[in-house]
DRENBA-71989 format. One record per residue (C-alpha): residue number from 1; residue in one letter; chain; x, y, z. Coordinates in nm, 4 decimals, always signed. Example, Ala and Ser with C-alpha at 12.3 -4.5 7.8 and 13.67 -1.06 7.14 Angstrom:
% DRENBA-71989
1,a,A,+1.2300,-0.4500,+0.7800
2,s,A,+1.3670,-0.1060,+0.7140
% end
This chain:
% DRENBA-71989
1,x,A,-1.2409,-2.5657,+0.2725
2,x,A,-1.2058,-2.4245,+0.6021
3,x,A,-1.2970,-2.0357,+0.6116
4,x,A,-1.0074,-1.9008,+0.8081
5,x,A,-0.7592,-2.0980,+0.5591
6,x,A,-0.9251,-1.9344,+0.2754
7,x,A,-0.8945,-1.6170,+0.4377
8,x,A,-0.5341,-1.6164,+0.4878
9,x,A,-0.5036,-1.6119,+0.1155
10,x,A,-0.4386,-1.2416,+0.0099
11,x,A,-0.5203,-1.0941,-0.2958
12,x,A,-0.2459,-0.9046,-0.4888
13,x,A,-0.2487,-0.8498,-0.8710
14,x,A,+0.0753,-0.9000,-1.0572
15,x,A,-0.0356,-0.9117,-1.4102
16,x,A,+0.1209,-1.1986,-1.6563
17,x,A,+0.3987,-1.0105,-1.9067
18,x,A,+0.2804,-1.2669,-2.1648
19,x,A,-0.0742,-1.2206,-2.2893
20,x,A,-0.3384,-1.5011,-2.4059
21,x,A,-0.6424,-1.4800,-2.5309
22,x,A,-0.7561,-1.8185,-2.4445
23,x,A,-1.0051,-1.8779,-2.1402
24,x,A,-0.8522,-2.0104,-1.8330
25,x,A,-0.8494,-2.3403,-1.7784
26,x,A,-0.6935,-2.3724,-1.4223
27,x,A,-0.9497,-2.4777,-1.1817
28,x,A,-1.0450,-2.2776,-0.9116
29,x,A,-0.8022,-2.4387,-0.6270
30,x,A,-0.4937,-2.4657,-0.9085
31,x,A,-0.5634,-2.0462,-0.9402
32,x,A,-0.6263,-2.0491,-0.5444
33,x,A,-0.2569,-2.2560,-0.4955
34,x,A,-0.1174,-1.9973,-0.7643
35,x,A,-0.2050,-1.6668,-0.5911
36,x,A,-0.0581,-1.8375,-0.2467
37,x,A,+0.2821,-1.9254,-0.4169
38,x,A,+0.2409,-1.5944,-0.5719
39,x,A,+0.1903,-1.4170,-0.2792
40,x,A,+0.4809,-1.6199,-0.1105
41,x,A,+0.7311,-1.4922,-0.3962
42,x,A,+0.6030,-1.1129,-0.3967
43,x,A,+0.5494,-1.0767,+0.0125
44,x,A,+0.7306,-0.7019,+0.0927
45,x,A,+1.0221,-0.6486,+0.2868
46,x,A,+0.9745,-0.3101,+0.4649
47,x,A,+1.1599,-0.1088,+0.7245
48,x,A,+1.0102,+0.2212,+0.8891
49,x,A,+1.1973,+0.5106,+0.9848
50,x,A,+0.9964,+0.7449,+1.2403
51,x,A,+1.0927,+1.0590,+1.4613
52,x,A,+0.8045,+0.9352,+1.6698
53,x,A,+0.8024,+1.2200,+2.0010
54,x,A,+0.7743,+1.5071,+1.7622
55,x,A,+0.4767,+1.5943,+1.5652
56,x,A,+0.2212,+1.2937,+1.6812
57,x,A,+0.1009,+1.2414,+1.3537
58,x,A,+0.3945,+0.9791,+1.3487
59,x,A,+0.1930,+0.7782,+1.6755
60,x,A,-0.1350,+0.7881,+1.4574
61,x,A,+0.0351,+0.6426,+1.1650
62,x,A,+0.2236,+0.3921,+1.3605
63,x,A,-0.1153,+0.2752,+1.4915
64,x,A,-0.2507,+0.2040,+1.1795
65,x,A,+0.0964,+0.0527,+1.0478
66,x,A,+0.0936,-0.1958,+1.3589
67,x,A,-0.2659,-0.3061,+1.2606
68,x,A,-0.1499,-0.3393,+0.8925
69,x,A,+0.1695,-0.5303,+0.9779
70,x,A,+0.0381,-0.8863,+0.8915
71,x,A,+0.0663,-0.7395,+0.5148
72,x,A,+0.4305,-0.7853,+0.4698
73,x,A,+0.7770,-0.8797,+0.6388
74,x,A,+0.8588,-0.5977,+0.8713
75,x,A,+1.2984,-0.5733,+0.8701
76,x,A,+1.2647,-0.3194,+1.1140
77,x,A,+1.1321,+0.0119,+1.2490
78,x,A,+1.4277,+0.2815,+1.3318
79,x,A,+1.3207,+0.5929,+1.5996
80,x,A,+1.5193,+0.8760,+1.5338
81,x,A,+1.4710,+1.0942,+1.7574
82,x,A,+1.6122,+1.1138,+2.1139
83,x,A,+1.4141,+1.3499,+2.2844
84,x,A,+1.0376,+1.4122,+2.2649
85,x,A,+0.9582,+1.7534,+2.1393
86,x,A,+0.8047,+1.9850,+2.4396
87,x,A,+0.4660,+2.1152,+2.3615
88,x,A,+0.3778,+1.9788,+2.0912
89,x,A,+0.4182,+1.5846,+2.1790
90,x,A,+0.2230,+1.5017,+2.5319
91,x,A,+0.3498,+1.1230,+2.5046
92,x,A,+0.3920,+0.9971,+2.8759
93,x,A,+0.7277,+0.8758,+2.7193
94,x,A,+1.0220,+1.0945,+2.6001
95,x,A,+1.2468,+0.9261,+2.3697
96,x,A,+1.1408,+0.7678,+2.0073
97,x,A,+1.2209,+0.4565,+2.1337
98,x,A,+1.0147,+0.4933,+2.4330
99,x,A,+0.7364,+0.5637,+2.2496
100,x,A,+0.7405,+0.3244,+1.9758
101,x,A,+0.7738,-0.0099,+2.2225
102,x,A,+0.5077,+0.1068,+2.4302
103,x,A,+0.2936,+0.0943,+2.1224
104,x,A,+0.4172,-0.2439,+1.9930
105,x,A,+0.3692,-0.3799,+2.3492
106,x,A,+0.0018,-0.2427,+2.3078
107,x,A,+0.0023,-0.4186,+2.0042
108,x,A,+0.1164,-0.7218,+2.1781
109,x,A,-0.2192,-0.7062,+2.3856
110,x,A,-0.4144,-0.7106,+2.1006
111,x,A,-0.2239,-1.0148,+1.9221
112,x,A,-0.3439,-1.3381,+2.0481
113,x,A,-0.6883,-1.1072,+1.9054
114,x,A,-0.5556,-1.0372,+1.5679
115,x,A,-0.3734,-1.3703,+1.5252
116,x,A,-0.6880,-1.5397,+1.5117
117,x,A,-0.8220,-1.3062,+1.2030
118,x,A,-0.4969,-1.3531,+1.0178
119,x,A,-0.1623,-1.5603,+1.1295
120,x,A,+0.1014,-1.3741,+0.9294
121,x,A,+0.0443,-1.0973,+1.1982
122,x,A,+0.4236,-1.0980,+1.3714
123,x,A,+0.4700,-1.1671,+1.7262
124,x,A,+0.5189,-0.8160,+1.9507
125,x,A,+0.8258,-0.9693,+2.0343
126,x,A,+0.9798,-1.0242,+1.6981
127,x,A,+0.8720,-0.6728,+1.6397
128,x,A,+1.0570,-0.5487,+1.9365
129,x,A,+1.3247,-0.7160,+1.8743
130,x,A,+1.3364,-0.5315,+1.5401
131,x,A,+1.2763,-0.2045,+1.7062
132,x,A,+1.5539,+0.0079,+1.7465
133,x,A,+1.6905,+0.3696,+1.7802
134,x,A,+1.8645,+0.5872,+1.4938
135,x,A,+2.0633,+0.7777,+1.7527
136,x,A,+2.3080,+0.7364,+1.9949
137,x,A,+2.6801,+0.6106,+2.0054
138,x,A,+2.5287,+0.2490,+1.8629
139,x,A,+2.4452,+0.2917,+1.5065
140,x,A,+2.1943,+0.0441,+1.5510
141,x,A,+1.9871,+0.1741,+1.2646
142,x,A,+2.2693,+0.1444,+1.0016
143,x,A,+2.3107,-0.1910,+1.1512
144,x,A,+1.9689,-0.3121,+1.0921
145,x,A,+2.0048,-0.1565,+0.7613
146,x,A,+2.3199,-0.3502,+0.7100
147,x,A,+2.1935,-0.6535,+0.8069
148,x,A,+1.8706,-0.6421,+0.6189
149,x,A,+1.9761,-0.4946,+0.2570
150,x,A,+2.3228,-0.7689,+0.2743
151,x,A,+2.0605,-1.0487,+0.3743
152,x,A,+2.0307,-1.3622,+0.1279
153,x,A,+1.6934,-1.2652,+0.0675
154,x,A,+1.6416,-1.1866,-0.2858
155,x,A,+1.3788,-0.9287,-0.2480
156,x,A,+1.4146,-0.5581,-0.2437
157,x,A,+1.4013,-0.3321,+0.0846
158,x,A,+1.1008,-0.0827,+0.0795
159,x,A,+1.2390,+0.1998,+0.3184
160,x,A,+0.9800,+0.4519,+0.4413
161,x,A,+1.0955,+0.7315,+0.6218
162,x,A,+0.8806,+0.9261,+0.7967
163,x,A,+1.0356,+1.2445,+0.8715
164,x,A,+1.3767,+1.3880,+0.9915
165,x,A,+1.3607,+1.7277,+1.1291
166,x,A,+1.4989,+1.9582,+1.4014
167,x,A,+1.5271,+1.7583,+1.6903
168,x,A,+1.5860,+1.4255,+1.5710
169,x,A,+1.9171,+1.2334,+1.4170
170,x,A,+1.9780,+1.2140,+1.0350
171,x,A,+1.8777,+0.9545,+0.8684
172,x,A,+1.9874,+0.5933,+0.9221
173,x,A,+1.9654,+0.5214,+0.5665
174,x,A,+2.1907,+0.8069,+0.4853
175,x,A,+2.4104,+0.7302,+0.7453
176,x,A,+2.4021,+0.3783,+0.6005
177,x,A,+2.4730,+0.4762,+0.2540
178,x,A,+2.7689,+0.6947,+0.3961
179,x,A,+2.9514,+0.4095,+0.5234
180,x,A,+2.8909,+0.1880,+0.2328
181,x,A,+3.0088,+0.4179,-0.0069
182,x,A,+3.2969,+0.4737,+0.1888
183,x,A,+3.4016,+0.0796,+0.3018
184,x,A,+3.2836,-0.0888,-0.0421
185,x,A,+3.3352,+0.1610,-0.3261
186,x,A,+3.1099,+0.2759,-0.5933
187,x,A,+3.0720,-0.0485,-0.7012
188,x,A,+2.9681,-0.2102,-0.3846
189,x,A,+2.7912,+0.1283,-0.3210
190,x,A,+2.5483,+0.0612,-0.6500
191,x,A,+2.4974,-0.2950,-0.5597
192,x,A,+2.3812,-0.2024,-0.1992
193,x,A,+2.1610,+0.0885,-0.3488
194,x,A,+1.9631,-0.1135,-0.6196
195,x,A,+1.8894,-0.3558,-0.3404
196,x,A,+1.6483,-0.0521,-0.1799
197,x,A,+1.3060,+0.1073,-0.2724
198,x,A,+1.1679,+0.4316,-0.1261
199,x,A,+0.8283,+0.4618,-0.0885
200,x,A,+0.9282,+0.8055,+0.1142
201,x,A,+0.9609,+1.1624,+0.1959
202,x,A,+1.3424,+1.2314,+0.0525
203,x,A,+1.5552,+1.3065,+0.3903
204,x,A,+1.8762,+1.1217,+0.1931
205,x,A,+2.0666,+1.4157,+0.0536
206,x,A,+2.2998,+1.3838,-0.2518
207,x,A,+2.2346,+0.9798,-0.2133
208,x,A,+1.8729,+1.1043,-0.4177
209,x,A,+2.0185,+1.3617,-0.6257
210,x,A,+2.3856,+1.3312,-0.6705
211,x,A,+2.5403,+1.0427,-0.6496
212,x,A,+2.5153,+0.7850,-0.8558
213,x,A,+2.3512,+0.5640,-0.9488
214,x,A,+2.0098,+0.7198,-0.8525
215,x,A,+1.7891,+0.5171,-0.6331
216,x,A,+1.6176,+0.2270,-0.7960
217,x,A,+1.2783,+0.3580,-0.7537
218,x,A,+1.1089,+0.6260,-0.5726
219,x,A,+0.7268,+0.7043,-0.5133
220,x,A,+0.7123,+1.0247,-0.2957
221,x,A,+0.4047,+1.0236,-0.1027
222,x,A,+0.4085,+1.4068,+0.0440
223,x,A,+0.4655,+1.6279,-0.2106
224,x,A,+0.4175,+1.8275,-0.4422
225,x,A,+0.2594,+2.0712,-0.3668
226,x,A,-0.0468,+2.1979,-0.5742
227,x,A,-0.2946,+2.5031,-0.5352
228,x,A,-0.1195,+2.5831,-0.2138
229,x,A,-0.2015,+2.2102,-0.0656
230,x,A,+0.0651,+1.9449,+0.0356
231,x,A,-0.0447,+1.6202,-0.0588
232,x,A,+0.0842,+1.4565,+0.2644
233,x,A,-0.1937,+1.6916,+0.4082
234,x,A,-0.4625,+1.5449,+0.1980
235,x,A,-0.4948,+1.2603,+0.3854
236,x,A,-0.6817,+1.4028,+0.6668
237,x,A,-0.9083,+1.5770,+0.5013
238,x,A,-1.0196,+1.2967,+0.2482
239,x,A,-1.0394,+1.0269,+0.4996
240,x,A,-1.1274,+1.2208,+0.8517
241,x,A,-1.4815,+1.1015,+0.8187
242,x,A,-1.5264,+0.8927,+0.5048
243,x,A,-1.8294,+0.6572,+0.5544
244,x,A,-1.9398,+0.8010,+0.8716
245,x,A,-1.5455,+0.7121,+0.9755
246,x,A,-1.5511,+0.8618,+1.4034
247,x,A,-1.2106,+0.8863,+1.5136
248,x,A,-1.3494,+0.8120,+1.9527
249,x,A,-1.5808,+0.5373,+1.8434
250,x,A,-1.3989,+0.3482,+1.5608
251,x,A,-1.0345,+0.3795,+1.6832
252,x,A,-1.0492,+0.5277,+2.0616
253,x,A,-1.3123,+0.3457,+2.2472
254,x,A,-1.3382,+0.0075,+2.3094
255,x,A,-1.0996,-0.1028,+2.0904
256,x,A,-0.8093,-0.2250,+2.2773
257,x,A,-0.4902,-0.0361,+2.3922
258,x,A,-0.3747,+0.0554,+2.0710
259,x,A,-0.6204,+0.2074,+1.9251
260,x,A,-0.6351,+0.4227,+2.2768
261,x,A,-0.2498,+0.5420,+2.2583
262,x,A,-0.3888,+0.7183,+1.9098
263,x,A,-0.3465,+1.1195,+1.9999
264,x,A,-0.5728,+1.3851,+1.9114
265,x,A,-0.3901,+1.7056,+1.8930
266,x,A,-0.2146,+1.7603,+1.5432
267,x,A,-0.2802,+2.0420,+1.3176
268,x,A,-0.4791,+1.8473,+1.0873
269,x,A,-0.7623,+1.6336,+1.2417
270,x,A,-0.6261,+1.2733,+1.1850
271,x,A,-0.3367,+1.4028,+1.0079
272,x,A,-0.1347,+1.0850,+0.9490
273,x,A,+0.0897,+1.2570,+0.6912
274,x,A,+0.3174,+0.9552,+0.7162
275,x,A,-0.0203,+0.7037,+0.6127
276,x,A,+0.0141,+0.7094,+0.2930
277,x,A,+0.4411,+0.5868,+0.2697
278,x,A,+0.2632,+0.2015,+0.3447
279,x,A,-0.0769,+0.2144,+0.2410
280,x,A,+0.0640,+0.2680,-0.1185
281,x,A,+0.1865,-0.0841,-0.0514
282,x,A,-0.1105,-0.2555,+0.1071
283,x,A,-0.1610,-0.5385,-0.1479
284,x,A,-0.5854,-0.4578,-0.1810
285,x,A,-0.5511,-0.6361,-0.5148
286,x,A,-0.5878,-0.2637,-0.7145
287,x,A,-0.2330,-0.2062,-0.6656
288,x,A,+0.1122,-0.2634,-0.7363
289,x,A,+0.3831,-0.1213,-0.5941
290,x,A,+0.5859,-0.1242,-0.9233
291,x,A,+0.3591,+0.0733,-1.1197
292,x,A,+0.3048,+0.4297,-0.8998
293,x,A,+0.0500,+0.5218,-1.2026
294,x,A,-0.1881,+0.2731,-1.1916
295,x,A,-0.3402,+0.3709,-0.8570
296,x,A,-0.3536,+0.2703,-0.4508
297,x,A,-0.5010,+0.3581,-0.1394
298,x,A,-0.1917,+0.6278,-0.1008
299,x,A,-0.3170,+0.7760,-0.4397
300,x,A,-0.1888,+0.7251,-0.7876
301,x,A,+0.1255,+0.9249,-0.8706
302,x,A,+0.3407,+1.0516,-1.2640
303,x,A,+0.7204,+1.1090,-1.2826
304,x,A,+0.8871,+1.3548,-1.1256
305,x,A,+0.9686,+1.5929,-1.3578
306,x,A,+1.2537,+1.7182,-1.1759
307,x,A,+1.4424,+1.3775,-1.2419
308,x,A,+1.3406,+1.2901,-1.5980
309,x,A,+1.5005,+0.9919,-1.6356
310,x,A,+1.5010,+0.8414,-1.3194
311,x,A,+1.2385,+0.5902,-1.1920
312,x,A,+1.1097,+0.9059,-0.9273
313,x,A,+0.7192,+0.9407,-0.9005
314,x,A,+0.5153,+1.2173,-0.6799
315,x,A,+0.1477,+1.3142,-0.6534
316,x,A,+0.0962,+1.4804,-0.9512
317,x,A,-0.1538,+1.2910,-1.0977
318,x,A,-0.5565,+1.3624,-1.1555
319,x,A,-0.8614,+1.1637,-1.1709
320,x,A,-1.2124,+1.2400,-1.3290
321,x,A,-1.4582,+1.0998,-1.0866
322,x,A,-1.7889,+1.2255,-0.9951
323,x,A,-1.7822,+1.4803,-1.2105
324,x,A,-1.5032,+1.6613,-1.0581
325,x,A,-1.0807,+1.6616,-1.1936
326,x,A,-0.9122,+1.6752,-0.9193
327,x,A,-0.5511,+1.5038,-0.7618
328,x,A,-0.7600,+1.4308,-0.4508
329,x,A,-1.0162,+1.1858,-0.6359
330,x,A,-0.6767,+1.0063,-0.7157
331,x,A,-0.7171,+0.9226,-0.3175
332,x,A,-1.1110,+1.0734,-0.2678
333,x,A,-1.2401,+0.7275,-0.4867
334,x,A,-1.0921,+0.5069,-0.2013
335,x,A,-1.1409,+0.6945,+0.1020
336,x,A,-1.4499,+0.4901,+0.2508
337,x,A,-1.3049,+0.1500,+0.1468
338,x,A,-0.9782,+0.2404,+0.3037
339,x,A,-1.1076,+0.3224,+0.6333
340,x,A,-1.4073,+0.0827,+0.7002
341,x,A,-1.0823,-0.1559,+0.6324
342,x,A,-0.8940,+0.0623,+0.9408
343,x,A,-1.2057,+0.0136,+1.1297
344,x,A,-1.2563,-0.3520,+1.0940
345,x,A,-0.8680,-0.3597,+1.1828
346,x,A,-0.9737,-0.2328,+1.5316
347,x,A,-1.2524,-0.4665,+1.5740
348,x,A,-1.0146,-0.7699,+1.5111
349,x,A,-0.8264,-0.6185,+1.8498
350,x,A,-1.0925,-0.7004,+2.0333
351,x,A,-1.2878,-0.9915,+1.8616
352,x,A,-1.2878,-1.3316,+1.8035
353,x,A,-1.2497,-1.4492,+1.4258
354,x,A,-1.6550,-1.5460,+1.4115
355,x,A,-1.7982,-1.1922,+1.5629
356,x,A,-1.6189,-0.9768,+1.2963
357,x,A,-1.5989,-0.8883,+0.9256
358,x,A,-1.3299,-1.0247,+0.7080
359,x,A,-1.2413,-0.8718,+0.3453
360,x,A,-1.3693,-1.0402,+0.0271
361,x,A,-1.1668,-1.2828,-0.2056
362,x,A,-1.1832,-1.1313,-0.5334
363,x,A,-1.1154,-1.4021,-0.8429
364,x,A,-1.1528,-1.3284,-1.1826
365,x,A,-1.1561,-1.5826,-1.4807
366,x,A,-0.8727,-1.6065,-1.7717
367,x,A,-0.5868,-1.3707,-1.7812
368,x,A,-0.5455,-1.0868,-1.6451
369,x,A,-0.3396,-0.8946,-1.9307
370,x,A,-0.5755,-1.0010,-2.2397
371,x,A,-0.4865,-0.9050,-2.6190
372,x,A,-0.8086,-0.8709,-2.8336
373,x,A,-0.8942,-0.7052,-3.1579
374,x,A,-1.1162,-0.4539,-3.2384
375,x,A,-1.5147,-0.5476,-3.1898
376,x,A,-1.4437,-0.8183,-3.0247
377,x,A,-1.6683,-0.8870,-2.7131
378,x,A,-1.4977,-0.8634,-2.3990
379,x,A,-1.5885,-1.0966,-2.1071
380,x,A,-1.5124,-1.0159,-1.7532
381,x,A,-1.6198,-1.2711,-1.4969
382,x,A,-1.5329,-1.2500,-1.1192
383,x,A,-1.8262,-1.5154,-1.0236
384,x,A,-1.5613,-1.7440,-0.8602
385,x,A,-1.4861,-1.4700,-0.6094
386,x,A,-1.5529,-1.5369,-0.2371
387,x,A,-1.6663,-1.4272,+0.1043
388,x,A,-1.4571,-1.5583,+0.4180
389,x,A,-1.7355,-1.4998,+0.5824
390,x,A,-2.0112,-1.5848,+0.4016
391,x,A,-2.1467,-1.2651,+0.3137
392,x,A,-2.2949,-1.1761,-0.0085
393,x,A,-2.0668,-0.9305,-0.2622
394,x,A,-2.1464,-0.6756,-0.4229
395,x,A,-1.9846,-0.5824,-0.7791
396,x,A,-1.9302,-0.2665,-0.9648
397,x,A,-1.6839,-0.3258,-1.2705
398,x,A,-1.5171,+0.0528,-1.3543
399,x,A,-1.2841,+0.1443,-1.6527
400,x,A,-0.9565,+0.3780,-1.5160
401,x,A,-0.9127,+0.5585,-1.8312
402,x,A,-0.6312,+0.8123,-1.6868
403,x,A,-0.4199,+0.4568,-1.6180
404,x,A,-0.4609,+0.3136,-1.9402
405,x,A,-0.3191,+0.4413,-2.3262
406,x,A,-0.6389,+0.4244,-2.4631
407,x,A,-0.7330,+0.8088,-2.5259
408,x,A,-1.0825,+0.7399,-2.7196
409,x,A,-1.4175,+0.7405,-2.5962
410,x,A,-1.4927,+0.4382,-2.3514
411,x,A,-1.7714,+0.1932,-2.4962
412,x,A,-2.0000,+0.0723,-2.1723
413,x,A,-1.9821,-0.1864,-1.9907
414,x,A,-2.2916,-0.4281,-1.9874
415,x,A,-2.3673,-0.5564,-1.6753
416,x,A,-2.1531,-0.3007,-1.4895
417,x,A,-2.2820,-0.4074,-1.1451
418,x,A,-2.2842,-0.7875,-1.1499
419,x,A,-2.0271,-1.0394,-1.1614
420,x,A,-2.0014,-1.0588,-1.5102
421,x,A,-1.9589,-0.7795,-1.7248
422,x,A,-1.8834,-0.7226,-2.0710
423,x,A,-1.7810,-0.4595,-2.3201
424,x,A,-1.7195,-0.4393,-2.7352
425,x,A,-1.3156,-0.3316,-2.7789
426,x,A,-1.2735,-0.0346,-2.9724
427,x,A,-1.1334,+0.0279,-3.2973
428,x,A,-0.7850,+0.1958,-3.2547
429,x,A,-0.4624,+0.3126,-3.4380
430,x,A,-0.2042,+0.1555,-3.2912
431,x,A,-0.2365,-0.1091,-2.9782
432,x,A,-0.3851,+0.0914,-2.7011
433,x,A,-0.4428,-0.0318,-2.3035
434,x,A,-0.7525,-0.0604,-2.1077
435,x,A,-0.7803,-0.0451,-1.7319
436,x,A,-1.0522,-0.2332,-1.5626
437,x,A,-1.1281,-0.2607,-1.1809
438,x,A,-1.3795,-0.4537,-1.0361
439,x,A,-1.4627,-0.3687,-0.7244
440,x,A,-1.6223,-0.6470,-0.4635
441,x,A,-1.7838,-0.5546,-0.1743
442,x,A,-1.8870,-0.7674,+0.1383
443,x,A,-2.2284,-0.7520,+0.2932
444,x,A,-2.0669,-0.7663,+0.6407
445,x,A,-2.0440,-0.4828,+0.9153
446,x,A,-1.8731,-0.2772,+0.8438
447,x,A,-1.8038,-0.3655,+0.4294
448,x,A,-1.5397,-0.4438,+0.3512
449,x,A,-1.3734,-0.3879,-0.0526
450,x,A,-1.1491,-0.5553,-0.2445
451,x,A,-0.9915,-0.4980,-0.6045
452,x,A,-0.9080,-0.7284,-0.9343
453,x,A,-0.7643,-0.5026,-1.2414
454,x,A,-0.8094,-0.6663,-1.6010
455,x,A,-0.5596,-0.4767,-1.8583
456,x,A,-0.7118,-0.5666,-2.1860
457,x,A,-0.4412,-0.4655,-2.4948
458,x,A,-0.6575,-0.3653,-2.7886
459,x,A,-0.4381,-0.4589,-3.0631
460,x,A,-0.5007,-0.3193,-3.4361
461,x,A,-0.3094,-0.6105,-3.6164
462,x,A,-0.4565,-0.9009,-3.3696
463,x,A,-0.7027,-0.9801,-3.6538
464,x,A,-0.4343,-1.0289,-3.9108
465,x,A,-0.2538,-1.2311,-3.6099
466,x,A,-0.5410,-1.4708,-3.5572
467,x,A,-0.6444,-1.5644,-3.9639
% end
């Protein structure tokens, strides 16, 4: 099989809602075809809403988002905000706008690069064509809205919005939901509405709170606020330098023109408050963007308990790791992964497909949502997984107990560190879940990880089931 097909295979995890506990019996290019049809049916649709020209953190996240746009189907990126901010923003160019295309058409240089390590990357001009301001006499941001949320396309809209503060316009989407409330009803309103999902800071208004219905889903990626930290803030300080990660060498120098437009002076070293809104929804195979509790490279997030019974999730979620408790080890566990992954990003600007690193192709075998009774022995077996490159993997199977229901002490895994692992199901009460993440790293420069979860259902009746 040729290596660059293989590598334009992606690996997501969307976990089977019937369970089996049979061994799989597809072979390894039925699973292959089944994760590409897969992957064709759960592709994102996302639209970005910056107020590039004020703080620059919005420039270093754009960079980043421009590297990771081969990920989904970009409907658009809205800049809201007409005039750069004095001071603080030393862009050459002074409107949103302005500043946004010259980074695309940065990006552009780097393309015929980046097009050679994956071919879903969009062309700069499709994304300038999709590139438009949120102010001004036009409404060209409700219109993109518009046009995107009404299209045939049965998949939901993941908004992002990136901030809206002194200085720039409100927000499109708000200005969108306005006018659809008003020129459809509440009907055509609720219809419009479901069609969205926010992975966002909340710049709507009464469209979050008040009116209803409430927003289909919600994963807030800046707040709360705990011990006196925004999490939005957390970013830089868990990722800065993760893995040796140098800002000038990695991203800066010798990269191409888009990692050079990335600025320097924010109040936070590599702030990139806005980073996490998308990498929540970088499909690494952990993830899913349905299920803000089971972990990503934006951090794992709990309801909101302001909005109890809507679907509204923030960062207020802990992990144990390393002997520490700690929201940031929600984020802290990735941080090296995620930005040798940034890195290698830059090296594709600049590099043909043969001179750089390429992520791993994680496969495991049988289901991926298993039902088992107590004792039974547990096999987990990623041996069919793959290197694009060649490289060898490395393996490191991990239980998430703060994901799962399972609440009992965790039996250990045999084998922890090889392909195949294996662990004895514990007796339980009542049917109780167990999260299971094996982690495959590449031998290549710089490594590169990637993510299979196994949710094994230990069931208390599955004995009487099976006689």
């Amino acid at each position: 099989m040729n290596k660059k097909w293989y590598w334009l295979c992606p690996v997501i995890v969307f976990v089977a809602t019937s369970a089996v506990r049979t061994d799989d019996v597809l072979s390894a290019e039925d699973r292959l075809m089944s994760e590409i049809s897969r992957e064709a049916a759960q592709r994102l649709r996302v639209i970005v809403e910056t107020d590039a020209g004020g703080d620059p953190d919005d420039e270093q996240s754009m960079v980043r988002f421009l590297l990771y746009a081969n990920e989904w189907d970009v409907e658009g990126i809205i800049c809201n905000r007409p005039t750069a901010r004095e001071g603080e923003n030393r862009n050459r160019d002074r409107t949103g706008l302005g500043i946004v295309e010259r980074m695309i058409k940065a990006y552009g240089e780097c393309y015929p690069k980046l097009s050679q390590h994956d071919a879903r990357y969009p062309r700069p001009e499709q994304l300038l064509e999709r590139t438009v301001p949120g102010y001004g006499d036009g409404d060209e941001g409700v219109k993109l809205i518009l046009a995107a949320v009404d299209a045939a396309d049965p998949r939901p809209i993941w908004f992002m919005n990136w901030g809206t503060d002194h200085g720039s316009a409100p927000s499109s989407l708000t200005l969108a939901l306005d006018r659809v409330l008003r020129e459809r009803g509440e009907s055509g309103y609720a219809a419009f509405k479901n069609r969205l999902r926010l992975s966002s800071s909340d710049k709507f208004g009464d469209h979050t709170t008040t009116l209803p219905p409430p927003f289909a889903f919600w994963v807030d990626t800046f707040r709360p606020e705990l011990d006196r930290k925004r999490w939005y803030h957390r970013f830089s300080a868990l990722t800065a330098t993760a893995g040796g990660f140098d800002i000038k060498r990695d991203v800066m120098t010798g990269h191409g023109p888009l990692g050079a437009l990335y600025p320097t002076n924010t109040t936070h070293p590599q702030k990139e408050g806005d980073t996490m809104t998308f990498l929540y929804l970088v499909p690494t195979g952990m993830n899913d963007p349905e299920q803000p509790t089971w972990g990503s490279w934006g951090g794992r997030y709990g309801r909101n308990e302001n909005y109890q019974d809507q679907a509204y999730y923030w960062a207020n979620q802990q992990d144990t790791w390393q002997g520490s408790t700690d929201r940031d080890n929600t984020l802290k566990r990735w941080a090296v992964h995620l930005q040798n992954d940034f890195k290698v990003r830059l090296d594709w600007c600049v590099t043909d497909f043969r001179d750089a690193n390429h992520p791993p192709v994680p496969r495991v075998k049988g289901p991926l949502h298993r039902i088992v009774a107590a004792r039974d022995q547990v096999t987990l077996d990623a041996s069919d997984s793959t290197d694009p490159d060649g490289d060898g993997l490395e393996f490191e199977w991990l239980f998430y107990p703060e994901v799962g229901s399972y609440r009992g002490a965790l039996p250990a895994l045999t084998n922890a560190t090889s392909p195949r692992a294996s662990f004895a199901a514990p007796k339980v009460n009542a049917a109780s879940t167990i999260h299971l993440i094996v982690a495959i790293t590449d031998t290549g420069s710089p490594p590169l990880t990637r993510y299979r979860r196994v949710i094994v259902t230990v069931d208390p009746n599955a004995d009487e089931d099976s006689e």
